[in-house]
Each structure stands twice: as structure tokens, then as C-alpha cells.
TORNUVO-107421 format. One line per 3 residues: their letters; for each residue x, y, z of N, C-alpha, C, CB. Coordinates in pm, whole numbers, plus 50000, padded with zeros to 5 digits. Glycine has a CB too. Example, Ala and Ser with C-alpha at 12.3 -4.5 7.8 and 13.67 -1.06 7.14 Angstrom:
! TORNUVO-107421
as	51319 49431 50780 51230 49550 50780 51320 49670 50780 51131 49553 50905  51285 49775 50708 51367 49894 50714 51290 50003 50787 51408 49940 50572
END
This chain:
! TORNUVO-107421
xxx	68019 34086 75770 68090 34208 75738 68010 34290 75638 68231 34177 75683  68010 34419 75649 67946 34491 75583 67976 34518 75443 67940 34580 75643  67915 34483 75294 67956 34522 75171 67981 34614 75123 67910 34501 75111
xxx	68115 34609 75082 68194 34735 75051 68284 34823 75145 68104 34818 75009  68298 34767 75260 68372 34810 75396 68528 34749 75390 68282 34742 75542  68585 34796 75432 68763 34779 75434 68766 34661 75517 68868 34919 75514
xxx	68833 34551 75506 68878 34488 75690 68988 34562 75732 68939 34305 75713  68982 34559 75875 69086 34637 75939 69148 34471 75992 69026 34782 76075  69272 34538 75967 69384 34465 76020 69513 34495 76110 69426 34427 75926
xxx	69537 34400 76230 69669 34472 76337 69728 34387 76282 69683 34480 76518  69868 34497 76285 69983 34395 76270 70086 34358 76347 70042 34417 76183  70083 34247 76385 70188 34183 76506 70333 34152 76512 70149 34064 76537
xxx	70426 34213 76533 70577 34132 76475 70636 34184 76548 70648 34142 76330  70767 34183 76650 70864 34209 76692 70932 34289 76627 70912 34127 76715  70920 34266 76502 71031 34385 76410 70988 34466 76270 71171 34296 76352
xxx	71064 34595 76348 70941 34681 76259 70985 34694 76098 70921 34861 76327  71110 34648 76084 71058 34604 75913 71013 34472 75880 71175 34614 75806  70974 34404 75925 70863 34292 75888 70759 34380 75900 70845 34151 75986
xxx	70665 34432 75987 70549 34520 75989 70584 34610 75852 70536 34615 76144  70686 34675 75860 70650 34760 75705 70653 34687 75572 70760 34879 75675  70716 34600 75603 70716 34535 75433 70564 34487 75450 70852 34375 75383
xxx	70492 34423 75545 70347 34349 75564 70280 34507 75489 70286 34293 75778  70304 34571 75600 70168 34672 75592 70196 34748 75423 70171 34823 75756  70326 34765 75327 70337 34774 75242 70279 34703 75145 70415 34782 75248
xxx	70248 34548 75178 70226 34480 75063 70057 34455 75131 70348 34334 75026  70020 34434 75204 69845 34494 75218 69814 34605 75196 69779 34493 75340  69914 34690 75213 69836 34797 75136 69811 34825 74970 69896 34906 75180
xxx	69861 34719 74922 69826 34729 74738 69681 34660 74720 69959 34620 74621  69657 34648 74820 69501 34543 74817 69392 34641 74854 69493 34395 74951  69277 34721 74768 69170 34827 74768 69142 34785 74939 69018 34804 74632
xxx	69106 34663 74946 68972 34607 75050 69027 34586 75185 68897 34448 75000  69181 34583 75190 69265 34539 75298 69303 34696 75396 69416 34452 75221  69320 34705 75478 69359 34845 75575 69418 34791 75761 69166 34965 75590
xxx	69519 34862 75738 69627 34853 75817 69553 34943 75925 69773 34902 75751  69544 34918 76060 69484 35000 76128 69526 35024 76237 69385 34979 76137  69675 34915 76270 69754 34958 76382 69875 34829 76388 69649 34976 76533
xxx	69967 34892 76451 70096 34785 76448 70093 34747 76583 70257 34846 76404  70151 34637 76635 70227 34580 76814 70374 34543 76759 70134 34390 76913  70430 34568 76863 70575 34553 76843 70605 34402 76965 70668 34733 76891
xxx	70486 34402 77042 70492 34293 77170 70380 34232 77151 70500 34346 77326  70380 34111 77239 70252 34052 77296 70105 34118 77316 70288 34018 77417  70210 34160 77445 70070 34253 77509 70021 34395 77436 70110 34307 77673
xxx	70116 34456 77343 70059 34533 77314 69969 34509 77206 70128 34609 77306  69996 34420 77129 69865 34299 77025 69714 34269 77103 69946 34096 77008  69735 34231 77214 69606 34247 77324 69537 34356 77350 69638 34222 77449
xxx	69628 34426 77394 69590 34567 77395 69518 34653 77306 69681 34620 77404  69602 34637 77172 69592 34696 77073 69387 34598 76984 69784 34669 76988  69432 34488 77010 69288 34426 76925 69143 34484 77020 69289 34207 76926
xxx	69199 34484 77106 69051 34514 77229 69028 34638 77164 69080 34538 77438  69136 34767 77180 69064 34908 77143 69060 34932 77015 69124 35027 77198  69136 34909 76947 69107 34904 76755 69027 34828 76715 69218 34859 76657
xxx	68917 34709 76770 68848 34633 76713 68929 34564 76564 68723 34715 76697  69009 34527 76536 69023 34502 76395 68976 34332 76344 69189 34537 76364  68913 34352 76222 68832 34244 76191 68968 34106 76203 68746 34276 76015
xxx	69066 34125 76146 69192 34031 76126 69340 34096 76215 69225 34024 75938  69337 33966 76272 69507 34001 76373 69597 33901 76310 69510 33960 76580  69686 33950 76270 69795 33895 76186 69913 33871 76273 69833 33991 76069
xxx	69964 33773 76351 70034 33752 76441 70139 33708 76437 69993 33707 76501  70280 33706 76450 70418 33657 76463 70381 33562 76597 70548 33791 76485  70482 33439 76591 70500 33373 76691 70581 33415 76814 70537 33279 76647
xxx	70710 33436 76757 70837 33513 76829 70790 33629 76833 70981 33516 76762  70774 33684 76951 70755 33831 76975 70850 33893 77093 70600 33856 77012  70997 33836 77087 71053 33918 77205 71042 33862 77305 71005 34035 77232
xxx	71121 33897 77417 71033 33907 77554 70954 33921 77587 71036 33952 77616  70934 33913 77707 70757 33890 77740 70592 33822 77644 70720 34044 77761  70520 33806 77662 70377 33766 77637 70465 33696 77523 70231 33888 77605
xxx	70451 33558 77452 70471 33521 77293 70360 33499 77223 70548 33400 77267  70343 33514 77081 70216 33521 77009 70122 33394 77057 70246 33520 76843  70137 33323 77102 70072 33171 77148 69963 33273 77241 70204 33022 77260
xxx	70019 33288 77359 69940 33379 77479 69879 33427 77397 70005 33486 77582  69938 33544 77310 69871 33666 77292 69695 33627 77227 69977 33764 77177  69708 33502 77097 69634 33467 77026 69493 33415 77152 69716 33362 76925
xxx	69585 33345 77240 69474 33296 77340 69374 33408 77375 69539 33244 77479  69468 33520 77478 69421 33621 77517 69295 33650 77412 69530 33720 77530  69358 33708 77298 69277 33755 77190 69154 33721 77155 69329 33741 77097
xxx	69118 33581 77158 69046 33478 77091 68945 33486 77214 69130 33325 77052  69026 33485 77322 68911 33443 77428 68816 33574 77472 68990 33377 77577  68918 33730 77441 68823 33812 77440 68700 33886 77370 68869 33857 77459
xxx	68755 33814 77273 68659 33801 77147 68642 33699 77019 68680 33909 77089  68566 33655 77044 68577 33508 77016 68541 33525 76840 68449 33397 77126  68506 33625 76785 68449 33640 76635 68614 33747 76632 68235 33737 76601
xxx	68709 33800 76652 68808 33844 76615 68894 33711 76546 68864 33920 76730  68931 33728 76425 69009 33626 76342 69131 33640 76358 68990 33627 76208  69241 33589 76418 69365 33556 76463 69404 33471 76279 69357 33440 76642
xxx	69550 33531 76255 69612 33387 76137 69737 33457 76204 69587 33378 75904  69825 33313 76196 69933 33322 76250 70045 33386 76098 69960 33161 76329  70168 33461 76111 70263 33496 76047 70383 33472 76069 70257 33585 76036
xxx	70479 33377 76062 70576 33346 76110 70658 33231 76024 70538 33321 76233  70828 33266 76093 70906 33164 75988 70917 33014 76097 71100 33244 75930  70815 33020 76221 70814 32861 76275 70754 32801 76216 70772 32822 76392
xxx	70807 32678 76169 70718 32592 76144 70701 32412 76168 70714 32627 76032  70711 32454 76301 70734 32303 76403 70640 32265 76441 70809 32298 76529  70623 32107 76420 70486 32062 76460 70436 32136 76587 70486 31906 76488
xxx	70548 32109 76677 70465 32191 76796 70419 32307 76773 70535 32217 76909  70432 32414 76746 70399 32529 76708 70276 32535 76644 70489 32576 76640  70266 32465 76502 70139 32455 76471 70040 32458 76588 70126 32341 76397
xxx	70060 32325 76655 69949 32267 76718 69919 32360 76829 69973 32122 76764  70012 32419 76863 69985 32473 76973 69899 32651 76945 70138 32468 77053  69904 32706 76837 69861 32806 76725 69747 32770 76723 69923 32809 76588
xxx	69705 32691 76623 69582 32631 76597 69478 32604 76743 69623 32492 76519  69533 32536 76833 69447 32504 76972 69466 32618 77039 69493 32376 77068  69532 32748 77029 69547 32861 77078 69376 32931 77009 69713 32930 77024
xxx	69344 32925 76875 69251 33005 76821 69287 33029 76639 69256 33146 76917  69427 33006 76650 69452 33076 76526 69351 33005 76399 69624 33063 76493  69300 33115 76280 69235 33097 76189 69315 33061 76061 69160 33197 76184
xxx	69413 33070 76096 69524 33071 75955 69696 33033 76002 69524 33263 75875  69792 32997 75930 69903 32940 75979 70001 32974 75859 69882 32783 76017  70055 33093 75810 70126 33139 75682 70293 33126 75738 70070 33320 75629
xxx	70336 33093 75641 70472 33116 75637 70529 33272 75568 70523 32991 75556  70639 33335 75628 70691 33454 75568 70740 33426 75439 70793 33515 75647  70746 33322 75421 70772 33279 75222 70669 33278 75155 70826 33125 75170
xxx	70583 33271 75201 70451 33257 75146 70431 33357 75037 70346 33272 75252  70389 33328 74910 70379 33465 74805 70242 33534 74837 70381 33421 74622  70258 33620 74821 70116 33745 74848 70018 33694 74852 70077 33856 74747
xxx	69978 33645 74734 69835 33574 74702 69802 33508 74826 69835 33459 74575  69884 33402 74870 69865 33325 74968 69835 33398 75147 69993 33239 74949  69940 33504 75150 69857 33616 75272 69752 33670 75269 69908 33727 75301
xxx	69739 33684 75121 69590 33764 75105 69469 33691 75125 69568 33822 74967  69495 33557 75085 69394 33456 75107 69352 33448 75285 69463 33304 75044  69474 33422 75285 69467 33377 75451 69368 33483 75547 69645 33385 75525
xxx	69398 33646 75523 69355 33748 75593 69246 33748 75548 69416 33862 75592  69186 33736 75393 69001 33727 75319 68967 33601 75424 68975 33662 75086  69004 33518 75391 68946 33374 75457 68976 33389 75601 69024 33225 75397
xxx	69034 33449 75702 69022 33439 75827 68854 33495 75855 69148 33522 75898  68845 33605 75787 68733 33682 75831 68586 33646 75835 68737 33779 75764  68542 33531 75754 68484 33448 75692 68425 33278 75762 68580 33448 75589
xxx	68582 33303 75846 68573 33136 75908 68624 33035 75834 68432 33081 75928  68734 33111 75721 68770 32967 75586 68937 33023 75657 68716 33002 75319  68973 32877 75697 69101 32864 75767 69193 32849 75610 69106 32710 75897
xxx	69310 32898 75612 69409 32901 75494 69520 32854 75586 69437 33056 75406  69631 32741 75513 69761 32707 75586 69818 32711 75500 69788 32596 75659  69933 32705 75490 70052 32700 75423 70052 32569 75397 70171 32749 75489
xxx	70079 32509 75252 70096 32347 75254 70189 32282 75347 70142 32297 75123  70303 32347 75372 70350 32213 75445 70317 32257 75601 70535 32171 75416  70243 32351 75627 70185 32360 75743 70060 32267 75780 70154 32487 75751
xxx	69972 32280 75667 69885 32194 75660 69935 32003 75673 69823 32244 75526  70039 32001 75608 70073 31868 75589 70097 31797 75724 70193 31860 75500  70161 31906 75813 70222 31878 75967 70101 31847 76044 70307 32016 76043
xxx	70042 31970 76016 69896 31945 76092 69803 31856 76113 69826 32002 76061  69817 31777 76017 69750 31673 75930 69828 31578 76008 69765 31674 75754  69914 31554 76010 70036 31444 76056 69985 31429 76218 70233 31518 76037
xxx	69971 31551 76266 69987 31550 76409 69845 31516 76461 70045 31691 76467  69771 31525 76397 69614 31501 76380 69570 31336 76418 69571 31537 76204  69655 31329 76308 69594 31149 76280 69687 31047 76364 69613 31088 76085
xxx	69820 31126 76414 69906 31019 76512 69967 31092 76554 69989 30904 76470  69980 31187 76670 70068 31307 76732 70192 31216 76795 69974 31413 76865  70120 31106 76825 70214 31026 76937 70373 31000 76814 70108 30824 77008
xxx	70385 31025 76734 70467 31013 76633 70623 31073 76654 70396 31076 76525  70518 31228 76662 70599 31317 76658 70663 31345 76807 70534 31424 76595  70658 31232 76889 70719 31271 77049 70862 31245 76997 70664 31155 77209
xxx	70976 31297 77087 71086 31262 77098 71183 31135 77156 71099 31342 77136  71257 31054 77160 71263 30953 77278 71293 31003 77399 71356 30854 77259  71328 31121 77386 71324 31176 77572 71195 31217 77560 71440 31326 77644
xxx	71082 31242 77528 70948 31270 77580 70876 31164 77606 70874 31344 77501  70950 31080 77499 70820 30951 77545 70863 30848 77633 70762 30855 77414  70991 30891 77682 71011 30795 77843 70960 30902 77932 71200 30741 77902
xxx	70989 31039 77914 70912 31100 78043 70750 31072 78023 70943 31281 78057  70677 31073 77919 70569 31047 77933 70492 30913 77979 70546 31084 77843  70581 30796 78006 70621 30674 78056 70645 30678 78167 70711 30622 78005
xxx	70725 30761 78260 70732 30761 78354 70628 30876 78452 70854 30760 78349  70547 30943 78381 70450 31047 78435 70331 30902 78517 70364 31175 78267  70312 30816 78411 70225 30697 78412 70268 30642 78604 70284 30562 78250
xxx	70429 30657 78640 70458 30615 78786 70390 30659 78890 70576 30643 78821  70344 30810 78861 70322 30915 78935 70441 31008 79029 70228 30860 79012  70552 31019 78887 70657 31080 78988 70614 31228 78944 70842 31033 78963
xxx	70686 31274 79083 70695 31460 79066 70791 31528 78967 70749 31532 79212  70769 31623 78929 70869 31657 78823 71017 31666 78880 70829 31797 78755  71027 31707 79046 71181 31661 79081 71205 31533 79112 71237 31727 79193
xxx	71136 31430 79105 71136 31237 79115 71179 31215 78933 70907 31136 79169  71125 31304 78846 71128 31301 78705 71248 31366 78679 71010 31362 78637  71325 31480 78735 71458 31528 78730 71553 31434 78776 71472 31645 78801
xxx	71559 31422 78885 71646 31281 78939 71690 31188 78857 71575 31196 79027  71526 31084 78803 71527 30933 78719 71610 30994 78579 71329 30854 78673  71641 31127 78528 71632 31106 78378 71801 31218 78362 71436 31183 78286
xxx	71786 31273 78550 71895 31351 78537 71947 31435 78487 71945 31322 78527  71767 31519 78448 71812 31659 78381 71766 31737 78518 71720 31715 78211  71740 31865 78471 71700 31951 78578 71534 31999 78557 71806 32082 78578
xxx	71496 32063 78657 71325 32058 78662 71269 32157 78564 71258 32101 78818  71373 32246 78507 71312 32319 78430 71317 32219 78263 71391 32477 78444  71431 32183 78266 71379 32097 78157 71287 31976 78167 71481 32051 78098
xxx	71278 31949 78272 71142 31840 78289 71011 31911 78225 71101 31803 78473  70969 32037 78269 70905 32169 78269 70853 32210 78076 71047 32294 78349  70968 32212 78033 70974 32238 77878 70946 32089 77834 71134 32305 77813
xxx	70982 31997 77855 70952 31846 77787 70815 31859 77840 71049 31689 77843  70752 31866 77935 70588 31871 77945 70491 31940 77844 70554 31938 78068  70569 32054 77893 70481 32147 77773 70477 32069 77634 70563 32309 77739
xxx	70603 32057 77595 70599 31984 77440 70496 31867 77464 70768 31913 77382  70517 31820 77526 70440 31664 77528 70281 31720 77530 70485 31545 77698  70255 31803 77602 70122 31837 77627 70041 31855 77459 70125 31988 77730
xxx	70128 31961 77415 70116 32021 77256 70057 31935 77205 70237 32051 77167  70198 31801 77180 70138 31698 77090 70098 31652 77093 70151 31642 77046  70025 31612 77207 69944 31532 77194 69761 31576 77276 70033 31410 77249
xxx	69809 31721 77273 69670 31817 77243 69586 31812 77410 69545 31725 77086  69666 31786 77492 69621 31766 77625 69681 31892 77712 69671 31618 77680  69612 31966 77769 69658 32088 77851 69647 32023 78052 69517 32253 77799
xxx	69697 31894 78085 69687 31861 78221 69793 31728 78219 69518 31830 78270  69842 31717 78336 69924 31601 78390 69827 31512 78337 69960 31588 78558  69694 31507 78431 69615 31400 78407 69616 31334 78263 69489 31443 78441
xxx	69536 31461 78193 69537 31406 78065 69626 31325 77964 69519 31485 78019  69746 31365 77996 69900 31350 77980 69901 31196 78004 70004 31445 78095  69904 31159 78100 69891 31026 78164 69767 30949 78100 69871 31044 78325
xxx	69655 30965 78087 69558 30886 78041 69589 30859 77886 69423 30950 78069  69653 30944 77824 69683 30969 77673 69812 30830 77670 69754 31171 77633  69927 30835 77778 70019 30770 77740 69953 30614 77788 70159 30829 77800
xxx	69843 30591 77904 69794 30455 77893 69719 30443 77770 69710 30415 78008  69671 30524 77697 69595 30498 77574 69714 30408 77506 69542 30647 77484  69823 30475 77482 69928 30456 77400 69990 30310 77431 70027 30573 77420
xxx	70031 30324 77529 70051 30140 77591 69949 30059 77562 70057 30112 77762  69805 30112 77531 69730 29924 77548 69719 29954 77403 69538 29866 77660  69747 30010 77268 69756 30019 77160 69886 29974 77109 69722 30129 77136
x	69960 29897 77182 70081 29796 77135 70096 29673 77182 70202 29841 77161
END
């Protein structure tokens, strides 16, 4: 970054007084500059491609359509030196993990006192990741034993993925319906940092010959 140059920053949130109180309280900072708001997903995509901005400051919950997860992907993958930190009051293991393996550079909570946003948006730009402590703490948790944080309904479906049933053979045995088979995958995938059935399955024989 060039010395003595502003970072430009988008700001991402579903609701536009969260964006004004944000862009209010970056704006008391000389070096910090607000350079465009999204009210959605896609318009955060949209918006980082033609504003170039050095830092995207992202909400998780964004409404309908695209959620900040996508959007960060999108983002990250179209430009891979654009610094994504996440802004949001989630703070569920899954979420993390799924943020972080999305791209995100940073993981703040809306409690977070100033100092601590300000850090996060200096240090995204930089490549120095900032979390929120007990974001960090989760992260950390899910790191060193994700298999922890499964549920007992995830970790019999992930037990029974090992059969090779279909997700309606997996609706049937457990007697929910396929869309919640659908959402228990995804979670399971999160935690344990695998984006495929396959993987899914090789992860839970890991897990069996480790008892």
C-alpha cells in the first residue's frame, strides 16, 4: 500500500444503521475511508469488483439471497489480495470455520470496542489476521479437535454416511426429512473442514480407528 494513502473500505450489512454507526465510527480514523456501502450479498460482489476497496468489512446475515459466507468466497476468489474481515453478532463455531475457510482475514464481533475494529481493518490489509478472543478461542477449539464440536444427531449421520446411504436412505433411517439431512451435512462438512461426501466419510473412518 502506498505511504500516506487512505484504505478504502466497503461496507457490508443488511441494515443501514449498522452501516452508519460503522461508517461513523471509521470515519474518526485520518487513514480509514468509507468508499461504498451493500445492503446484500451480491451487491458486496458487485460493489468490491468496481470500487476496488483495499478492506471489505462483511456481515454474515445479509437478508435474503447471496449470505456473507458466498459473498466472502465470491470476493476472495476474485481477487485474491482484496482483504475480507468478517463483522457480525454470529459467533458459532460453525460460522467461524466456515468464514475463515471462506477467505475471511479477520472475525470481529459488533461488541467489539473500536480499537479492536480498527485493528482488524489496519491488520486485514497487511495479511495480520485480528479475531475477537472468544472467536479466536472457538477457532482454536475447532482446529485441534472439530470432531468435538459435532452434535449427536451429526455424528450418527456422519456414521451412517460411512453405509453409503443416500440422503433419502439417511431421511428414512433417522426420520427426518431430506432437507434436514441437507443442513446436518453442511454443518458436518464445516466442522470438520471437508467440502465433499467423500471427504466426509474418510474423516468419520479417521474418527472410528482413533477409538
Amino acid at each position: 500500500m502506498e505511504t500516506g494513502r487512505k484504505l478504502r473500505v466497503l461496507l457490508c450489512d443488511d441494515h443501514l444503521v449498522v452501516r452508519s454507526g460503522l461508517r461513523a465510527l471509521l470515519g474518526t480514523q485520518p487513514d480509514l475511508d468509507v468508499v461504498a456501502e451493500a445492503g446484500s450479498g451480491a451487491d458486496a460482489v458487485a460493489l468490491a469488483a468496481e470500487r476496488r476497496p483495499d478492506v471489505v468489512v462483511m456481515d454474515l446475515g445479509m437478508g435474503s439471497g447471496m449470505d456473507g459466507i458466498e459473498a466472502i468466497r465470491l470476493i476472495r476468489g476474485a481477487n485474491p489480495d482484496q482483504a475480507v474481515i468478517v463483522f457480525t453478532t454470529y459467533d458459532s463455531d460453525v460460522d467461524i470455520v466456515r468464514a475463515v475457510d471462506a477467505g475471511a482475514m479477520g472475525y470481529v464481533l459488533k461488541d467489539a470496542a473500536p480499537e479492536e475494529i480498527f485493528a482488524a481493518v489496519r491488520g486485514a490489509v497487511v495479511g495480520r489476521p485480528v479475531l475477537s478472543a472468544p472467536v479466536a478461542s472457538k477457532l482454536f477449539r475447532q482446529r485441534s479437535r472439530p470432531d468435538e464440536a459435532l452434535t449427536p444427531r451429526e455424528a450418527e449421520l456422519l456414521s451412517l454416511l460411512t453405509e453409503g446411504l443416500s440422503n433419502r436412505e439417511l431421511s428414512k433411517r433417522l426420520f427426518i426429512s431430506e432437507a434436514t439431512v441437507k443442513s446436518h451435512l453442511a454443518h458436518i462438512y464445516a466442522k470438520l473442514g471437508v467440502d465433499s461426501r467423500a471427504a466426509a466419510i474418510a474423516a468419520a473412518l479417521r474418527r472410528e480407528g482413533l477409538r
